[in-house]
C-alpha positions as CSV (number, residue, x, y, z in Angstrom):
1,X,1.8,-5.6,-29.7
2,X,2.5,-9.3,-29.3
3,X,0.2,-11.9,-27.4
4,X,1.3,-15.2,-25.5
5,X,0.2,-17.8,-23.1
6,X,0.2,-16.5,-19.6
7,X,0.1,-19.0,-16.5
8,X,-0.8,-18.0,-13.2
9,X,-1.9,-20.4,-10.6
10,X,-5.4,-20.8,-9.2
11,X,-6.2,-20.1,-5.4
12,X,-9.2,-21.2,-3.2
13,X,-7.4,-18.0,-1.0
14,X,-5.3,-20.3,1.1
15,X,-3.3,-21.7,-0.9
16,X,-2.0,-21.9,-4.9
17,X,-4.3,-25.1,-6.3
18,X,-3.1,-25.7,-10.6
19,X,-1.6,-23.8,-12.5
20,X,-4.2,-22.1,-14.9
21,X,-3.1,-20.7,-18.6
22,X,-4.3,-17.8,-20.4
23,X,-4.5,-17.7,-23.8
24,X,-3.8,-14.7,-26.6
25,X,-2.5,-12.3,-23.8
26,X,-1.2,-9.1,-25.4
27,X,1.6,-7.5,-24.2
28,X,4.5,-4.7,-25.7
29,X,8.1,-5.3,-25.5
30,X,10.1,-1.9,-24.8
31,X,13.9,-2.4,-25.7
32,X,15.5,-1.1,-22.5
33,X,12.8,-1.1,-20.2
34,X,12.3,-3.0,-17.2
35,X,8.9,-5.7,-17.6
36,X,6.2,-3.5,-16.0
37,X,2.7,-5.4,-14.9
38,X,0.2,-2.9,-16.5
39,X,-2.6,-2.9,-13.3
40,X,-4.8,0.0,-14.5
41,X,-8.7,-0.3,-15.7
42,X,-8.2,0.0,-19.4
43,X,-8.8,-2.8,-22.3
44,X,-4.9,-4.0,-22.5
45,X,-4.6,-3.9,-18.6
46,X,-3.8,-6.7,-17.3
47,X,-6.8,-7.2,-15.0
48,X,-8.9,-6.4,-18.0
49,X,-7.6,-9.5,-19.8
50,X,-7.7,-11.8,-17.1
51,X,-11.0,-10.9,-16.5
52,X,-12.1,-12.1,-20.0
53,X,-9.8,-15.1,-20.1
54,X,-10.1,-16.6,-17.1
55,X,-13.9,-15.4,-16.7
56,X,-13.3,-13.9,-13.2
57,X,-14.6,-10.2,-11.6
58,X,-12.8,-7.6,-12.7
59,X,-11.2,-7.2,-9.0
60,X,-7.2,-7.3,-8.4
61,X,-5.6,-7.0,-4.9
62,X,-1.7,-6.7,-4.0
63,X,-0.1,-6.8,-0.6
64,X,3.6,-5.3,-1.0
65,X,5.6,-6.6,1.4
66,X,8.7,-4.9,3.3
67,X,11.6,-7.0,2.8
68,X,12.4,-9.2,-0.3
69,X,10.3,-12.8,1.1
70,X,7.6,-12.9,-2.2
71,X,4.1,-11.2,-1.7
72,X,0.8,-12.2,-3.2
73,X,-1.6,-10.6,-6.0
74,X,-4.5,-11.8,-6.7
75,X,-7.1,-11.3,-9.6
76,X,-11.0,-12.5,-9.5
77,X,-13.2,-12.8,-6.7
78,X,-12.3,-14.7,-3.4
79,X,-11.5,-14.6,0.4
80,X,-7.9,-14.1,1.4
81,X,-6.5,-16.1,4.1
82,X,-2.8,-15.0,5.6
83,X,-0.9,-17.4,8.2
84,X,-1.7,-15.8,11.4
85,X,0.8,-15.3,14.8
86,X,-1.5,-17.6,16.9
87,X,0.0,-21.1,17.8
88,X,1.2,-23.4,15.7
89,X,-1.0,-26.6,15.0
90,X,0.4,-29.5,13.9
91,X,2.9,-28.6,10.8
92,X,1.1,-25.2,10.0
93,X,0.0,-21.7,11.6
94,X,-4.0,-21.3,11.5
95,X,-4.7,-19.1,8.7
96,X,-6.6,-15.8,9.1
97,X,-9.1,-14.0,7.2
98,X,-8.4,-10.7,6.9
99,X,-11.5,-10.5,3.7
100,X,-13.7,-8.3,6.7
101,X,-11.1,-6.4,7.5
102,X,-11.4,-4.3,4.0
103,X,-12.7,-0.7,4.2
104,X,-13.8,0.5,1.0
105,X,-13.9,4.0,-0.5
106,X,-14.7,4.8,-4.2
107,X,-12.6,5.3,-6.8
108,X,-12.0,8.5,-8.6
109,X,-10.3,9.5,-11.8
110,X,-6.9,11.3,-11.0
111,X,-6.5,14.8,-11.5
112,X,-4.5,16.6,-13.9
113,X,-5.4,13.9,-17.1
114,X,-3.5,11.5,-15.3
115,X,-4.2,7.5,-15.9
116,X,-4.2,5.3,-12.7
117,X,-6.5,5.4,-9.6
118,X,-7.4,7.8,-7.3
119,X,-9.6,8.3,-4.1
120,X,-10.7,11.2,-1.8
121,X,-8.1,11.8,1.1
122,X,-10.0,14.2,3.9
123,X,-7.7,14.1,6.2
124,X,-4.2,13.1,8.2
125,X,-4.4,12.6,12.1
126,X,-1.0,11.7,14.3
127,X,-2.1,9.8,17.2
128,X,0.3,10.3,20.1
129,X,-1.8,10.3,23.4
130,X,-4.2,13.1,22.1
131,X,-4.7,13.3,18.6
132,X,-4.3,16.2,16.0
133,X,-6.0,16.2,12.6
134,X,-4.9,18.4,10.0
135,X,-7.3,18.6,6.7
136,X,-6.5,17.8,3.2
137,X,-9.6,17.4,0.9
138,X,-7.9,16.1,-2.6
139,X,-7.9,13.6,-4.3
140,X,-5.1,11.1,-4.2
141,X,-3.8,8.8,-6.6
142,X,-3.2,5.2,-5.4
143,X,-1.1,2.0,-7.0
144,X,2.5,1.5,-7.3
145,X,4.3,3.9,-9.2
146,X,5.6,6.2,-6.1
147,X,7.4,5.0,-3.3
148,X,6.9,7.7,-0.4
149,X,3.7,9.3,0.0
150,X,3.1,12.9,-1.4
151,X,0.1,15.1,0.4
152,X,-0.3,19.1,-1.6
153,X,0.2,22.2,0.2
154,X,-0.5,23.4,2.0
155,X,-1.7,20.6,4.0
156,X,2.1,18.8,4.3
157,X,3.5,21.7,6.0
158,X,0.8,21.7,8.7
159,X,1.4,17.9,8.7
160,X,5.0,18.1,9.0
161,X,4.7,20.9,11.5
162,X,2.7,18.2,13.7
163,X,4.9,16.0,13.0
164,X,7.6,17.6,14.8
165,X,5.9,18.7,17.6
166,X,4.5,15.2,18.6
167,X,8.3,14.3,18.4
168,X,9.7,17.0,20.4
169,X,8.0,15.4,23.4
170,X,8.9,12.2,22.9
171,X,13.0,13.6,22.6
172,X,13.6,12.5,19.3
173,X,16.7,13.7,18.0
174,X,16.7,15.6,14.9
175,X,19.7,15.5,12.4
176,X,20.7,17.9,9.1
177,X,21.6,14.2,7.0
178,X,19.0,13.7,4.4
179,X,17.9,10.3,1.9
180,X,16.8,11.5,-1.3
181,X,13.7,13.2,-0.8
182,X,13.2,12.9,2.3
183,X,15.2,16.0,4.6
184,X,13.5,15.8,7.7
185,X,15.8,12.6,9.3
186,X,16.4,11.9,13.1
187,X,18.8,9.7,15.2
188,X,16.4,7.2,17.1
189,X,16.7,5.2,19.6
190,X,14.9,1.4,20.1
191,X,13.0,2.8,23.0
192,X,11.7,6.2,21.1
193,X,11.5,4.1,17.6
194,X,8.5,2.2,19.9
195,X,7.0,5.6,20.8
196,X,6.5,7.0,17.4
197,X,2.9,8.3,17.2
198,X,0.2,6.3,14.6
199,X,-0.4,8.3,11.8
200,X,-3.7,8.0,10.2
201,X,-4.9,8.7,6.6
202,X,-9.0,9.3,6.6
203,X,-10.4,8.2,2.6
204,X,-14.0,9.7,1.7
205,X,-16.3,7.0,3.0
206,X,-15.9,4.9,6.1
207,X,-12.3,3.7,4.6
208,X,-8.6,4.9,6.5
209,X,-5.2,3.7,6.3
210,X,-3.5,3.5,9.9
211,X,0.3,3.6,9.4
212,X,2.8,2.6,12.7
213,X,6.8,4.4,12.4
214,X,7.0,0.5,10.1
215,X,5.5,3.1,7.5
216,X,6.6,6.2,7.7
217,X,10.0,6.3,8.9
218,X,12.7,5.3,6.4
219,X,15.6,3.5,7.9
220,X,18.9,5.2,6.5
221,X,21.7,2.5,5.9
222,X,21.3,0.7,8.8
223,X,22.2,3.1,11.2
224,X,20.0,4.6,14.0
225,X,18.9,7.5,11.1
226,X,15.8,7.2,10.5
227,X,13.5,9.5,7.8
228,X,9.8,10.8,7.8
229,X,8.5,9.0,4.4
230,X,6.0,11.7,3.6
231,X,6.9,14.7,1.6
232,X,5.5,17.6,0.2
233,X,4.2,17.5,-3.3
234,X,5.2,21.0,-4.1
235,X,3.8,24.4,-4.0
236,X,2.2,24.6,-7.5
237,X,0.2,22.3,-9.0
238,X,1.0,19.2,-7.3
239,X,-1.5,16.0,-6.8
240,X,-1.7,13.6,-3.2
241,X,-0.2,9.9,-3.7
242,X,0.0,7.5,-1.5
243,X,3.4,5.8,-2.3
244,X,4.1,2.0,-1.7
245,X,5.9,2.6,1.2
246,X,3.2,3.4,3.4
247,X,1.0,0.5,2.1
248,X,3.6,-2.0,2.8
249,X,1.6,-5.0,4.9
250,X,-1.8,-3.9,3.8
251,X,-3.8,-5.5,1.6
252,X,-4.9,-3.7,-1.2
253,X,-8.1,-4.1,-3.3
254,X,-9.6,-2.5,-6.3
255,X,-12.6,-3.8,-7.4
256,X,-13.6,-1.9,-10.9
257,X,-16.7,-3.3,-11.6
258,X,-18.2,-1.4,-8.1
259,X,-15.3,1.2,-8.5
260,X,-13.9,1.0,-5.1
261,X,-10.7,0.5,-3.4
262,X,-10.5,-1.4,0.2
263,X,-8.1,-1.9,2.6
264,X,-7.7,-4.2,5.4
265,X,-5.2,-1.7,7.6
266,X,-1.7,-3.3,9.3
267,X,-0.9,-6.8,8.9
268,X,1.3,-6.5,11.5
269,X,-1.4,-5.6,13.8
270,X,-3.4,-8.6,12.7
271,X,-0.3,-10.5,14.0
272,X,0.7,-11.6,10.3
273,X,2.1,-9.8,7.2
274,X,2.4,-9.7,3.5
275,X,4.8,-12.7,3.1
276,X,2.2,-14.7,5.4
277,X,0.4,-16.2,2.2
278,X,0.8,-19.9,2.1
279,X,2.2,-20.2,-1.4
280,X,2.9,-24.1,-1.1
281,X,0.8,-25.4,-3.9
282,X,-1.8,-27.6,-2.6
């Protein structure tokens, strides 16, 4: 291990206000390795140590966004503010707070020994006129280290079978091509793209993530192919995630000292995204 000054800048949640160093931060070089932000709950976690150093909560929020403009995280205890879509006044957009939008759920241990963050997932419901729920009941892991979501069996084949029966009204095209792991790909049109059902994930207590086709179906090389981002995560012994992909333009907050996890749902339905954080220094 090896420890070094790390500077961050200072927020009052609309914008960056002075840069602010940390002192004695411990870190690992890996020869080989890409640098890799450590964001769990334990002592050499990042969040742990700015905690200590700067004197903050023990609270850390991300909002990934969707394209490569830069996206916030935050550490410590504050409102967050995100340019809104509402008129322009004077040289700047009004901000929104999207701080009361956060639904929060309780964290959980993964399963299977596993190190990270988890939370109950009860259910998945695709919204397309009338709306069909399929259970789940496991516990689901949460943070950054998958891209697509994974839901256990045999709860993704019921999901999937949904899946394509919402779609067969709406005449969506299906296609054998396939990205990676995802094999159940279509050819979409602009007007049908607009006509893709929301799917909702329910979380234990009074917390769900609402995801528009933005989140769910992955566009294949710029073409009019187009991907359903959730798989399966295998017939034996497999554990829920819910990948990056579907949390793009939500705001995501983990707050370990009261062990919960909120989000704040869509951006985009808010009118603003992830890339909407003023990050002209003050």
């Amino acid at each position: 291990m090896s420890s070094d000054t790390a500077t961050l800048n200072s927020t009052d949640g609309f914008v960056p206000t002075a840069p602010v160093k940390l002192n004695g931060i411990k870190f690992k070089l890996v020869n080989g390795k890409k640098d890799v932000l450590a964001l769990g709950a334990g002592a050499l976690a990042f969040p742990t140590q700015v905690s200590a150093a700067a004197r903050v909560a023990k609270k850390f929020a991300y909002c990934l966004g969707g394209s490569a403009n830069p996206a916030p995280i935050f550490f410590g205890n504050i409102s967050y503010y995100f340019d809104s879509g509402l008129p322009q006044q004077g040289d700047r957009y009004p901000e929104l707070d999207i701080t009361p939008y956060l639904k929060y759920t309780p964290l959980k241990t993964p399963a299977h020994g596993k190190r990270g963050y988890a939370l109950e997932i009860t259910s998945v419901t695709l919204n397309a006129g009338s709306a069909v729920t399929v259970k789940v009941s496991d516990d689901a892991a949460i943070g950054t280290g998958a891209l697509y979501t994974r839901i256990v069996e045999p709860a993704y084949t019921h999901i999937r079978q949904a899946f394509l029966s919402v779609l067969a009204v709406t005449g969506f095209q299906r296609v054998s091509s396939h990205h990676g792991p995802l094999d159940l790909c279509f050819n979409i049109t602009v007007g049908q793209y607009r006509s893709a059902p929301l799917i909702t994930f329910t979380f234990g207590r009074n917390s769900s993530l609402g995801v528009t086709a933005d989140n769910y179906l992955v566009n294949v090389d710029n073409s009019n192919i187009y991907c359903f981002g959730i798989i399966s995560a295998g017939a034996k012994k497999g554990s829920s995630v819910i990948g990056t992909f579907q949390q793009q333009d939500n705001l995501v907050e983990f707050d370990l000292e009261k062990k919960r996890v909120g989000m704040t749902g869509s951006l985009i339905a808010l009118r603003s995204n992830c890339a909407n954080f003023n990050f002209t220094r003050a």
